[in-house]
Biopython code that builds the backbone (N, CA, C, O; Angstrom):
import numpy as np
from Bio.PDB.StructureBuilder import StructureBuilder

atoms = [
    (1, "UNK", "N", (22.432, -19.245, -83.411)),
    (1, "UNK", "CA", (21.483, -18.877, -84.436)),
    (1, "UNK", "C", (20.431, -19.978, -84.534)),
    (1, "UNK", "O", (20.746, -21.161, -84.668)),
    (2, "UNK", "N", (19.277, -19.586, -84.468)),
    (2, "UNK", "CA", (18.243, -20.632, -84.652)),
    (2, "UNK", "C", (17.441, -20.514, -86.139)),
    (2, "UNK", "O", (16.969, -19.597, -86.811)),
    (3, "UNK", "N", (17.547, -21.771, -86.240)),
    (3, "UNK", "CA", (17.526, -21.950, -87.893)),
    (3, "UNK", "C", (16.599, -23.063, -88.426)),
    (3, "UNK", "O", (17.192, -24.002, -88.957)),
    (4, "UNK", "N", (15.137, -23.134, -88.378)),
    (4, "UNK", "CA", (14.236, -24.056, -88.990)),
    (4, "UNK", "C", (14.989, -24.850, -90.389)),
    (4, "UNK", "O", (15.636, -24.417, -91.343)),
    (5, "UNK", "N", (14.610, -26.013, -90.028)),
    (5, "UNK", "CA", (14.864, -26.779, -91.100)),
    (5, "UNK", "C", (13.992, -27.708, -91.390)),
    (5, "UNK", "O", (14.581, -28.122, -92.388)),
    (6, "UNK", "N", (13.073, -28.362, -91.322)),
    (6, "UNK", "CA", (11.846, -29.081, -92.001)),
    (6, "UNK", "C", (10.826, -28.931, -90.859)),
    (6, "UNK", "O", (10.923, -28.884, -89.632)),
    (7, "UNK", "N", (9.550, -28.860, -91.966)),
    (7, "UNK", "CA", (8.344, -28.866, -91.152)),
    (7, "UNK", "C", (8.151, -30.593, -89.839)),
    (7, "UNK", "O", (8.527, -31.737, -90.098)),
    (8, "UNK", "N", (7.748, -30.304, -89.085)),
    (8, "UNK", "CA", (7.522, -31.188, -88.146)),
    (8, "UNK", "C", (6.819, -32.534, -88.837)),
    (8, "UNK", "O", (7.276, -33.642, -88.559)),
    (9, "UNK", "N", (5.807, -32.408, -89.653)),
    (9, "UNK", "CA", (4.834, -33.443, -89.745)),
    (9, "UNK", "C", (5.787, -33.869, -91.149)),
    (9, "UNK", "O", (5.020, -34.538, -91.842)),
    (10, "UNK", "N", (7.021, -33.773, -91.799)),
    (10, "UNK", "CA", (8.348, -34.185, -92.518)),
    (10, "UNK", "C", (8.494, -35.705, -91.748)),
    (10, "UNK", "O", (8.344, -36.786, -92.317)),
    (11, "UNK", "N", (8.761, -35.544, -90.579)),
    (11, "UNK", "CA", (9.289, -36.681, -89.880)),
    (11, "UNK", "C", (8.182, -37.728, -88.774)),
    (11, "UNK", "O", (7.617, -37.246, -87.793)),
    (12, "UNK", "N", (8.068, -38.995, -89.135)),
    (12, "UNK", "CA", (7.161, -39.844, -88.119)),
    (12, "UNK", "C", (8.369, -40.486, -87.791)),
    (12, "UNK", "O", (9.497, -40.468, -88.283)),
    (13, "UNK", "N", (7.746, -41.170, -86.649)),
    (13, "UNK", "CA", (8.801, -41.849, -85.663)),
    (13, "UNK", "C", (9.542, -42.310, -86.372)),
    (13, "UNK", "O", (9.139, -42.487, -87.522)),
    (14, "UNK", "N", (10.982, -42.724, -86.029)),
    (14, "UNK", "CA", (11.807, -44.102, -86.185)),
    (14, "UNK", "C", (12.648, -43.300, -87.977)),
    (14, "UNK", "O", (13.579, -43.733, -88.657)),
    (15, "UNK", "N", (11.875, -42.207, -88.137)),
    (15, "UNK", "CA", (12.455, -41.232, -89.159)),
    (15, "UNK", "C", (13.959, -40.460, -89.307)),
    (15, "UNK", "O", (14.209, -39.906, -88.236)),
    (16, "UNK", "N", (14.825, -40.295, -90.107)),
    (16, "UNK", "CA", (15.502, -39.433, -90.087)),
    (16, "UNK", "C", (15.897, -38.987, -91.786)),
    (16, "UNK", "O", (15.738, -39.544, -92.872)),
    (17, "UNK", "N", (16.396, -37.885, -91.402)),
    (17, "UNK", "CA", (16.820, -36.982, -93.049)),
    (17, "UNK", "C", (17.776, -36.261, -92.721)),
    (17, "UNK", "O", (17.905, -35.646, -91.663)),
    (18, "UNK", "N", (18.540, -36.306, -93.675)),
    (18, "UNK", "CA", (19.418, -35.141, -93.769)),
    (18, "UNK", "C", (19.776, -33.800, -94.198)),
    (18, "UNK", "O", (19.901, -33.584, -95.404)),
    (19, "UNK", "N", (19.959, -32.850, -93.323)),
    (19, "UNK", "CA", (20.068, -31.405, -93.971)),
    (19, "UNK", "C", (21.392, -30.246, -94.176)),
    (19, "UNK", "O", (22.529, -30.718, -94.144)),
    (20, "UNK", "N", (21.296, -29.360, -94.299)),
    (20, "UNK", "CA", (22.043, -28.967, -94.594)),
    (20, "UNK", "C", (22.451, -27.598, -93.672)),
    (20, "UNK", "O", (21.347, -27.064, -93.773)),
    (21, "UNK", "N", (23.124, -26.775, -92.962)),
    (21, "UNK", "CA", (23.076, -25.785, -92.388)),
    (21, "UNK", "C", (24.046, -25.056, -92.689)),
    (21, "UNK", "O", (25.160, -25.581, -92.673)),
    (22, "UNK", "N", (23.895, -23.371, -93.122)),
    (22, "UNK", "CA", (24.988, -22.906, -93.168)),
    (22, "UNK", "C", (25.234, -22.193, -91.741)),
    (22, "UNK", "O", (24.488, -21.919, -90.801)),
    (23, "UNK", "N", (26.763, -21.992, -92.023)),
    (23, "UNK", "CA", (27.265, -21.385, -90.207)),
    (23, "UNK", "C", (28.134, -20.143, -90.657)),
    (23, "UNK", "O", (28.015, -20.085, -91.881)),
    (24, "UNK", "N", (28.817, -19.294, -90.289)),
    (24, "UNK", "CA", (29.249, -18.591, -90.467)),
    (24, "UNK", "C", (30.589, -18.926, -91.070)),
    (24, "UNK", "O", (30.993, -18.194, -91.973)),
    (25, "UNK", "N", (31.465, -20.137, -90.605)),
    (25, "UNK", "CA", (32.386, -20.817, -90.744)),
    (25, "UNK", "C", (32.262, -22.076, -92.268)),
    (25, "UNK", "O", (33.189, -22.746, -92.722)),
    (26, "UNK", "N", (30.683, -22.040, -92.794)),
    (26, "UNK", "CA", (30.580, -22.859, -94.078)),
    (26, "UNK", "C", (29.736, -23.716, -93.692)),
    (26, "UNK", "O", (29.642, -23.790, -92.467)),
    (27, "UNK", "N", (28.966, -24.519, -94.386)),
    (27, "UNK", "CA", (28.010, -24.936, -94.109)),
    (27, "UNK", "C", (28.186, -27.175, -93.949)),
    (27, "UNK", "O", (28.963, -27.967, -94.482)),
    (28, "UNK", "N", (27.260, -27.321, -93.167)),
    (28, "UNK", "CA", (27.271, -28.315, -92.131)),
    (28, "UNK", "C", (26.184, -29.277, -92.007)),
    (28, "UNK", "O", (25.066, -28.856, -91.710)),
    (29, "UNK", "N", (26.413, -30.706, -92.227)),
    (29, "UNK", "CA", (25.711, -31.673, -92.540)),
    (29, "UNK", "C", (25.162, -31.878, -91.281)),
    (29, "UNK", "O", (25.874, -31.737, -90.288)),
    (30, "UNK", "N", (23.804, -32.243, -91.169)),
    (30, "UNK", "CA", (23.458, -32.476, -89.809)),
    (30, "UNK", "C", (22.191, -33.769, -90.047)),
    (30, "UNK", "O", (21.443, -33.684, -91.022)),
    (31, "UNK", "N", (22.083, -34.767, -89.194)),
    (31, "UNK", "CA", (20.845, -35.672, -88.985)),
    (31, "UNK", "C", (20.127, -35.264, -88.033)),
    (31, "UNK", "O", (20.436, -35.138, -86.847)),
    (32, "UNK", "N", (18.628, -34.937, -88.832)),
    (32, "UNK", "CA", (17.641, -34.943, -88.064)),
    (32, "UNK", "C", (16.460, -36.151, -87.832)),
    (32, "UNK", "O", (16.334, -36.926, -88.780)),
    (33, "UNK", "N", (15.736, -36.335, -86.853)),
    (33, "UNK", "CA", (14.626, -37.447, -86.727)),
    (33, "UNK", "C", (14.444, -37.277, -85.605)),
    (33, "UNK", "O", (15.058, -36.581, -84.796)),
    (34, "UNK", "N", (13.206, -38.186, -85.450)),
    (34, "UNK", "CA", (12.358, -38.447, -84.398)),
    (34, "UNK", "C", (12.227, -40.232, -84.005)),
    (34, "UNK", "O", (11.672, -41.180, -84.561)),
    (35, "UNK", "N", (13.233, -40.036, -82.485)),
    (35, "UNK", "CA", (13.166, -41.025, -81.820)),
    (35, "UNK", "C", (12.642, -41.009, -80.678)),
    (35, "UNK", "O", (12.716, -39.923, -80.104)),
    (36, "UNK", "N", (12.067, -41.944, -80.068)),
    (36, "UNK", "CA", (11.224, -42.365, -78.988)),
    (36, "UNK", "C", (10.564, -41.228, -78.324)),
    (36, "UNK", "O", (10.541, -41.075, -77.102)),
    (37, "UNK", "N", (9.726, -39.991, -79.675)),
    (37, "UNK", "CA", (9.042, -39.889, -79.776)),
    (37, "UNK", "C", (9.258, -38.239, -79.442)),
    (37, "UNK", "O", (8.309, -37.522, -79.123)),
    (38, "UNK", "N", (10.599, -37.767, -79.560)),
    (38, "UNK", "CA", (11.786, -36.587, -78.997)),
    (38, "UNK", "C", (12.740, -36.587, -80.205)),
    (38, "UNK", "O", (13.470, -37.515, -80.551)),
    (39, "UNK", "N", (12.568, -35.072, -80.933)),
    (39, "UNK", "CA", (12.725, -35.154, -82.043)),
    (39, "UNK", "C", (14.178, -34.943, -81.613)),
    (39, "UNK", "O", (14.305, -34.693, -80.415)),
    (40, "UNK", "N", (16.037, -35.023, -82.817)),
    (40, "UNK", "CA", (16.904, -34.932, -82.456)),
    (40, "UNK", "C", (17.499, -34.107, -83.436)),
    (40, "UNK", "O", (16.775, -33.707, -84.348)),
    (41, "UNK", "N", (18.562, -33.817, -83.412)),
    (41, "UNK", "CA", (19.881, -33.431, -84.293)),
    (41, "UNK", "C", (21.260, -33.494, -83.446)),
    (41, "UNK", "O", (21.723, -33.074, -82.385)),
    (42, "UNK", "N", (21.681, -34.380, -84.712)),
    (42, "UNK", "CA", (23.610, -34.878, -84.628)),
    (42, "UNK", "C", (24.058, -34.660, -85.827)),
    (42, "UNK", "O", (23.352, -34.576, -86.832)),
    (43, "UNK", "N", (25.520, -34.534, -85.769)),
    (43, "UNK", "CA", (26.210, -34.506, -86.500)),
    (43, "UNK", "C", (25.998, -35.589, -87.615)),
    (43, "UNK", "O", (25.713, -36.727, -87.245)),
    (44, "UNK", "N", (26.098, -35.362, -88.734)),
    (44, "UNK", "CA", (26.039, -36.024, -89.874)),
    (44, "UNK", "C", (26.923, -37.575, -89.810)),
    (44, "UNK", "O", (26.750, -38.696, -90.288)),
    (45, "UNK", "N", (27.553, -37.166, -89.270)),
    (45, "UNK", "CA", (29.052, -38.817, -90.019)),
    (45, "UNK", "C", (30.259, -39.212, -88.400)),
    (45, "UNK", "O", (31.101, -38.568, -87.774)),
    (46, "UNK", "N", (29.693, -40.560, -88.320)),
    (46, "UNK", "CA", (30.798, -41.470, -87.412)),
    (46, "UNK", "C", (31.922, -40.630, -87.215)),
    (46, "UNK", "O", (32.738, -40.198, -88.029)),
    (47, "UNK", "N", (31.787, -40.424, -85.576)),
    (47, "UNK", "CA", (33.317, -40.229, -85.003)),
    (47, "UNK", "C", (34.397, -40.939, -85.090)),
    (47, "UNK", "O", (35.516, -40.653, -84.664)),
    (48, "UNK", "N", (33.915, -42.257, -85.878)),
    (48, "UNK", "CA", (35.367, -43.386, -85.899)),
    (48, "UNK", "C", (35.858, -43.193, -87.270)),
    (48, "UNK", "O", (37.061, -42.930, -87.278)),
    (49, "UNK", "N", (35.310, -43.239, -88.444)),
    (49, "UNK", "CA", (36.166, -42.982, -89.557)),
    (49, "UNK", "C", (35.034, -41.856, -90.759)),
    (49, "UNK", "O", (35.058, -41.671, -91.975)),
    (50, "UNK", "N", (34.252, -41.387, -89.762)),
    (50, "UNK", "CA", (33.652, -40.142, -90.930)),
    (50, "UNK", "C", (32.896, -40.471, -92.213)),
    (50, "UNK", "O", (32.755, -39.813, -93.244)),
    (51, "UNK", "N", (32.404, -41.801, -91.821)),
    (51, "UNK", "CA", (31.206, -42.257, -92.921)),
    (51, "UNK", "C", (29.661, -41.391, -92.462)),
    (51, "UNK", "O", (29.387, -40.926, -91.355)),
    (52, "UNK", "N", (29.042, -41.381, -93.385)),
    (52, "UNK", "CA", (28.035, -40.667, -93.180)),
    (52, "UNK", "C", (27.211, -41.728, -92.667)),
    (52, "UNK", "O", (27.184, -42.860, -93.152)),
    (53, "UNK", "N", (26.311, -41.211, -91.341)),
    (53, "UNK", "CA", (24.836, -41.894, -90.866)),
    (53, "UNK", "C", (24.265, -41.756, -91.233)),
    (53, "UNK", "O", (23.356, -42.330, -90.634)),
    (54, "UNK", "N", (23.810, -41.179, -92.224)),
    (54, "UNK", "CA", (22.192, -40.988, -93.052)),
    (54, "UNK", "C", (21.617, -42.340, -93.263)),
    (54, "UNK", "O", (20.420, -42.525, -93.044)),
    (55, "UNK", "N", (22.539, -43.479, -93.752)),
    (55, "UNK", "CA", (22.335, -44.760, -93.873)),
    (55, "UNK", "C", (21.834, -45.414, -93.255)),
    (55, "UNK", "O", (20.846, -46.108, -93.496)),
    (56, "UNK", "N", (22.838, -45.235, -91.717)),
    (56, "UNK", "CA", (22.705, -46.305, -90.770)),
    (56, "UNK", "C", (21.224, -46.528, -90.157)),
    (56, "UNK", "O", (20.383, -45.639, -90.291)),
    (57, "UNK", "N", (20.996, -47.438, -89.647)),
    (57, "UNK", "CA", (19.957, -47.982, -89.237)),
    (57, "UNK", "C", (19.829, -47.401, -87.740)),
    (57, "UNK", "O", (20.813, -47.530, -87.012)),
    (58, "UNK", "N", (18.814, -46.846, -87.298)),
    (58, "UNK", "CA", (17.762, -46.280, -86.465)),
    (58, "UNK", "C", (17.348, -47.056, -85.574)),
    (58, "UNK", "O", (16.441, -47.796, -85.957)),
    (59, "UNK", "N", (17.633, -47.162, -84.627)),
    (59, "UNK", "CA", (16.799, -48.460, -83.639)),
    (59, "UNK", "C", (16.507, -48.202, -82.063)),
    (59, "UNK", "O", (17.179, -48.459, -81.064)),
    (60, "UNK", "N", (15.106, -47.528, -82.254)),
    (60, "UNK", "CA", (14.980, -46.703, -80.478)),
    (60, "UNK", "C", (15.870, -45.558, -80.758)),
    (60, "UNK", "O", (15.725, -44.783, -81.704)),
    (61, "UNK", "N", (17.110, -45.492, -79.571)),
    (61, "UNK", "CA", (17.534, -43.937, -79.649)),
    (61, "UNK", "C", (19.031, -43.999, -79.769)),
    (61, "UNK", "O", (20.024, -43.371, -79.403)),
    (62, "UNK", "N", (18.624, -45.328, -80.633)),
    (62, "UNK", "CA", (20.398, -45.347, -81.133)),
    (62, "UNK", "C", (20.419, -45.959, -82.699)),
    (62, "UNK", "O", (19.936, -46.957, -83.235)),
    (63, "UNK", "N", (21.399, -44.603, -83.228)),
    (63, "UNK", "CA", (21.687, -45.544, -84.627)),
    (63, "UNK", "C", (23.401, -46.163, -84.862)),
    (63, "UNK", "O", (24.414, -46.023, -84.178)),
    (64, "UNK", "N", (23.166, -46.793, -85.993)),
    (64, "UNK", "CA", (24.394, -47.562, -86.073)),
    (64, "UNK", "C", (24.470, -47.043, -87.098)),
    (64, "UNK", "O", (23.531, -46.660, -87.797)),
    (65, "UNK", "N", (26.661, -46.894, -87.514)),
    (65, "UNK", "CA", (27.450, -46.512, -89.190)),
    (65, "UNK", "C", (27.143, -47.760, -89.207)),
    (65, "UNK", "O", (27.237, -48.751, -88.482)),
    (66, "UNK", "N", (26.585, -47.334, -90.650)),
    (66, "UNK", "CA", (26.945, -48.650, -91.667)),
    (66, "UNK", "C", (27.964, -49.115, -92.076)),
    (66, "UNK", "O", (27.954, -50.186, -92.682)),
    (67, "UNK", "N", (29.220, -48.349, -91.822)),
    (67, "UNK", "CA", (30.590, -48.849, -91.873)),
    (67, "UNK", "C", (31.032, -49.744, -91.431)),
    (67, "UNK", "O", (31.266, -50.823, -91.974)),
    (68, "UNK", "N", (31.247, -49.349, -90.151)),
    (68, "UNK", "CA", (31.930, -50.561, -89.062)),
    (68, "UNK", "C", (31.386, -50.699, -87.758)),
    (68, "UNK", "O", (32.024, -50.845, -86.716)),
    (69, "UNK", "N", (29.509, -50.611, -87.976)),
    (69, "UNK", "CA", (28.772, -50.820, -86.915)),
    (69, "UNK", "C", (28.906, -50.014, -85.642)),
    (69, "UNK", "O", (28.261, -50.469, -84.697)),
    (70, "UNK", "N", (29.670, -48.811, -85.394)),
    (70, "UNK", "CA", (29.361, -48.074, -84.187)),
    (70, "UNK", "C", (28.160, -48.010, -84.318)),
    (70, "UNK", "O", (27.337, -48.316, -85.181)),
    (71, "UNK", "N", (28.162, -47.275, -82.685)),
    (71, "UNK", "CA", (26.769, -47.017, -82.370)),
    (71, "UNK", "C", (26.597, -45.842, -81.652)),
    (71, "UNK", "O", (27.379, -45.767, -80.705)),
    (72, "UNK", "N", (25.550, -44.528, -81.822)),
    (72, "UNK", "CA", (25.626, -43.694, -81.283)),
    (72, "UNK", "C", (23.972, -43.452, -80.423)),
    (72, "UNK", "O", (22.885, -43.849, -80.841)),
    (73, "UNK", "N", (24.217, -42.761, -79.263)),
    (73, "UNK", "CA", (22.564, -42.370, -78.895)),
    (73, "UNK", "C", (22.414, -40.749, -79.375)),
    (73, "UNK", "O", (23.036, -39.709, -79.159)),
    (74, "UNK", "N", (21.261, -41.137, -80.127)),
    (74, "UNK", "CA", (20.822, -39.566, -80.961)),
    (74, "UNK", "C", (20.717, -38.723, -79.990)),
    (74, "UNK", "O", (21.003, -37.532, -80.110)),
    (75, "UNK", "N", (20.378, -39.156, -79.135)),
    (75, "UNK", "CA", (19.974, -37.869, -77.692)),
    (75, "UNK", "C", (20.881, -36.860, -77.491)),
    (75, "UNK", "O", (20.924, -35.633, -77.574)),
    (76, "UNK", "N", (21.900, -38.180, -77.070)),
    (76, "UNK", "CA", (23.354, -37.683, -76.388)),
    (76, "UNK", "C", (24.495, -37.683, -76.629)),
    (76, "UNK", "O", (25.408, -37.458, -75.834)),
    (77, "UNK", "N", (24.595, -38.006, -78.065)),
    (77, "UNK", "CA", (25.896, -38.111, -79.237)),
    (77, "UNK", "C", (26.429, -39.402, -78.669)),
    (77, "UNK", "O", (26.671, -40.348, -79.419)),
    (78, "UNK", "N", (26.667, -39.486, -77.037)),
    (78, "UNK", "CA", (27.631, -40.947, -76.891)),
    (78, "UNK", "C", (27.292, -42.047, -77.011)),
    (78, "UNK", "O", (26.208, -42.584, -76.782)),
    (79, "UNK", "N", (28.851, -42.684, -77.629)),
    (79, "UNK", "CA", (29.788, -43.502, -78.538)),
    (79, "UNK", "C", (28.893, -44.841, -77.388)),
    (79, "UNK", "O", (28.995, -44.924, -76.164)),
    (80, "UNK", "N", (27.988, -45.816, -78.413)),
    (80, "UNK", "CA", (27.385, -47.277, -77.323)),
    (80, "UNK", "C", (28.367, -48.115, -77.659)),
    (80, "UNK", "O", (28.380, -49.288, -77.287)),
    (81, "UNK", "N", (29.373, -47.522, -78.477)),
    (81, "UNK", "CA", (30.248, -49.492, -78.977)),
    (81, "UNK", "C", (31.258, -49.101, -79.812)),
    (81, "UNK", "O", (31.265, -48.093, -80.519)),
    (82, "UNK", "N", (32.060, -49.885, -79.713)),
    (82, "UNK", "CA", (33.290, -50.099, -80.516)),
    (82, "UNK", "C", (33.222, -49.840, -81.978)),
    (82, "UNK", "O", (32.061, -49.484, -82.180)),
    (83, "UNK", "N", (33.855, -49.839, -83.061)),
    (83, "UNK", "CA", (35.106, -49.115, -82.897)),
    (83, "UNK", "C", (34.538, -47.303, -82.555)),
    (83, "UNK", "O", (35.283, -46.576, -83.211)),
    (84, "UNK", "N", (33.941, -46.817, -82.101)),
    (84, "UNK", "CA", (33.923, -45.368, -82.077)),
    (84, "UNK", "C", (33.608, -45.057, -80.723)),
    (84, "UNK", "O", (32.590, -45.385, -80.114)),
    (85, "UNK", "N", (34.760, -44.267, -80.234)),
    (85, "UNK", "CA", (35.162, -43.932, -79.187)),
    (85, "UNK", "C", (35.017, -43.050, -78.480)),
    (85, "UNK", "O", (35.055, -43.005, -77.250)),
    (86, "UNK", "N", (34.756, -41.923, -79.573)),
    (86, "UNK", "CA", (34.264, -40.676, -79.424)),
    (86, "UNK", "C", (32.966, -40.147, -79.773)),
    (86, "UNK", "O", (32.559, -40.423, -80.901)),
    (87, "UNK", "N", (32.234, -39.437, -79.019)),
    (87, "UNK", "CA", (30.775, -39.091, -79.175)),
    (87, "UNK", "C", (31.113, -38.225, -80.592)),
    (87, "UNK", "O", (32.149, -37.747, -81.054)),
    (88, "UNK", "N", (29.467, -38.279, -81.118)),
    (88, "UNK", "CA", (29.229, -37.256, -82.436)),
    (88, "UNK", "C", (28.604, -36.052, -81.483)),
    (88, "UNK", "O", (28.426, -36.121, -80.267)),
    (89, "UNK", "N", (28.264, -34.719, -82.520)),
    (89, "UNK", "CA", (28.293, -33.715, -81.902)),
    (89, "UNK", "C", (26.633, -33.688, -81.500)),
    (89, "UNK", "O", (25.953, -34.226, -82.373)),
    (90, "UNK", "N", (26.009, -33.265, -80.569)),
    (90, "UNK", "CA", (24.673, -32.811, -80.525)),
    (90, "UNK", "C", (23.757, -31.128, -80.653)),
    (90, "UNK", "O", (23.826, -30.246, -79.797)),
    (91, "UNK", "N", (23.164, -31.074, -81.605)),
    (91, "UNK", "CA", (22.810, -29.735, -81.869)),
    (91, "UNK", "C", (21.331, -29.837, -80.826)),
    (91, "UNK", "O", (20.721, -30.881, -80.598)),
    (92, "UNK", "N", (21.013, -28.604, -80.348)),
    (92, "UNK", "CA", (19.615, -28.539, -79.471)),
    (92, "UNK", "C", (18.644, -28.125, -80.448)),
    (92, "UNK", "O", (18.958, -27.328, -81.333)),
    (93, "UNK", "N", (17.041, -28.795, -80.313)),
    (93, "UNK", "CA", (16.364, -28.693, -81.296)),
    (93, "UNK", "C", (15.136, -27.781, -80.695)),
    (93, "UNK", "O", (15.039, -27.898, -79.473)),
    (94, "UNK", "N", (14.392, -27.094, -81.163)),
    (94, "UNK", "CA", (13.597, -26.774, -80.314)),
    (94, "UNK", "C", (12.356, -26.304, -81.688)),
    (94, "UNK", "O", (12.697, -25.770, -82.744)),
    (95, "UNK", "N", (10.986, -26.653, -81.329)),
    (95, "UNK", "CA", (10.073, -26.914, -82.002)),
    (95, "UNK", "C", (8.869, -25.228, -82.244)),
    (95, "UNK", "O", (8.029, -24.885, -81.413)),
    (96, "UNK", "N", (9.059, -24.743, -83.109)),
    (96, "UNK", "CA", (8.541, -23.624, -83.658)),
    (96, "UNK", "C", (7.830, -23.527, -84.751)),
    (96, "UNK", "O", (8.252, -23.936, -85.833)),
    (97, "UNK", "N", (6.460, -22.875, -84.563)),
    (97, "UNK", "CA", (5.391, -22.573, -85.352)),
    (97, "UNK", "C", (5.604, -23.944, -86.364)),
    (97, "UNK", "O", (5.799, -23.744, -87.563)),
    (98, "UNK", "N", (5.566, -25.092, -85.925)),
    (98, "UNK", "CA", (5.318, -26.311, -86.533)),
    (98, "UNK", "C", (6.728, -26.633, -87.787)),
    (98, "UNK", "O", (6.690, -26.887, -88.991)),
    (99, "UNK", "N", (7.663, -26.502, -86.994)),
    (99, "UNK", "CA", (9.103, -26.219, -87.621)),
    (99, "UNK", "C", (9.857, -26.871, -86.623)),
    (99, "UNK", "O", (9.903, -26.660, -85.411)),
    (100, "UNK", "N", (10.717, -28.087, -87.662)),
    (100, "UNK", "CA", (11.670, -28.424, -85.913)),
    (100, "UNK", "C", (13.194, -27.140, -86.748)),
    (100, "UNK", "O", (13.612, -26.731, -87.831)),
    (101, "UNK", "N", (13.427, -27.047, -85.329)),
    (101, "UNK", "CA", (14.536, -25.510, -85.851)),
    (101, "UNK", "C", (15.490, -26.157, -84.911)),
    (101, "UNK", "O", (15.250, -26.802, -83.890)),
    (102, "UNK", "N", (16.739, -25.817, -85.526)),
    (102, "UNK", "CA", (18.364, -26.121, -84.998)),
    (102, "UNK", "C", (18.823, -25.439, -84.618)),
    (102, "UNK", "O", (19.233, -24.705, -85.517)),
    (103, "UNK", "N", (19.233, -24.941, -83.240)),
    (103, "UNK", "CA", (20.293, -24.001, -82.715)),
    (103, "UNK", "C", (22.135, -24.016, -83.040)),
    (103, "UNK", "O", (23.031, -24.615, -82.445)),
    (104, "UNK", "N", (22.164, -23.399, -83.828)),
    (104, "UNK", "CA", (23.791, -24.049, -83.878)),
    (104, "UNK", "C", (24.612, -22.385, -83.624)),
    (104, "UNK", "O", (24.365, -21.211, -83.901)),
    (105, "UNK", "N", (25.160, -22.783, -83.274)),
    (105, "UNK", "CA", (26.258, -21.681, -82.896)),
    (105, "UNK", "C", (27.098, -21.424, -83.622)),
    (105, "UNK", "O", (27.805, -22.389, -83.912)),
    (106, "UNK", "N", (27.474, -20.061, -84.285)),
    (106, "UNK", "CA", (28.115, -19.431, -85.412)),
    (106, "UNK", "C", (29.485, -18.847, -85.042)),
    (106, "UNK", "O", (30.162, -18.274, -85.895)),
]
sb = StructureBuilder()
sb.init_structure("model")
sb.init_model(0)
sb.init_chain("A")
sb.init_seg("    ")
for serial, (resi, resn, name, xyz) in enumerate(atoms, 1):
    if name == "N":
        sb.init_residue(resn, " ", resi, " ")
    sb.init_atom(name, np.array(xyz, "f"), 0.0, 1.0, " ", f" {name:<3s}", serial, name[0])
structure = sb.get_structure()
């Protein structure tokens, strides 16, 4: 299901926000932004203990939990560092009538 969620000119570089998506299964925290200049969406919260990234700090095309400093690449969900081991999820974004829109599967 493709599903707009903020207007494009919402986000300048080095940006992210958080939204909300419903799925058929209940609805689903997701981070959106624009890094190195390629807008993204991931899963909301650290594969290592499920703190939310909305916090974490943004740097190029990787952010860090503010928890316990993992590190993820927004691109490609995978895990740059310890403690998180496991990638976060990646949603495909694709850019409509000046809308970045989320494909998520129901």
């Amino acid at each position: 299901m493709l599903t707009p969620v903020l207007p494009m000119a919402a986000l300048t570089e080095g940006d992210k926000t958080l939204v909300r998506v419903g799925t058929s299964q209940g609805a689903i925290d997701i981070l959106v932004g624009l890094a190195d200049g390629r807008y993204f969406a991931v899963q909301a919260h650290c594969s290592h203990a499920g703190q939310s990234l909305a916090k974490g700090r943004l740097r190029g095309e990787e952010i860090t939990c503010p928890r316990h400093g993992a590190r993820f690449n927004v691109h490609t969900g995978a895990s740059m560092g310890e403690p998180a081991t496991q990638p976060i999820a990646c949603f495909p974004v694709l850019l409509e009538a000046g809308k970045v829109c989320l494909y998520i599967e129901s």
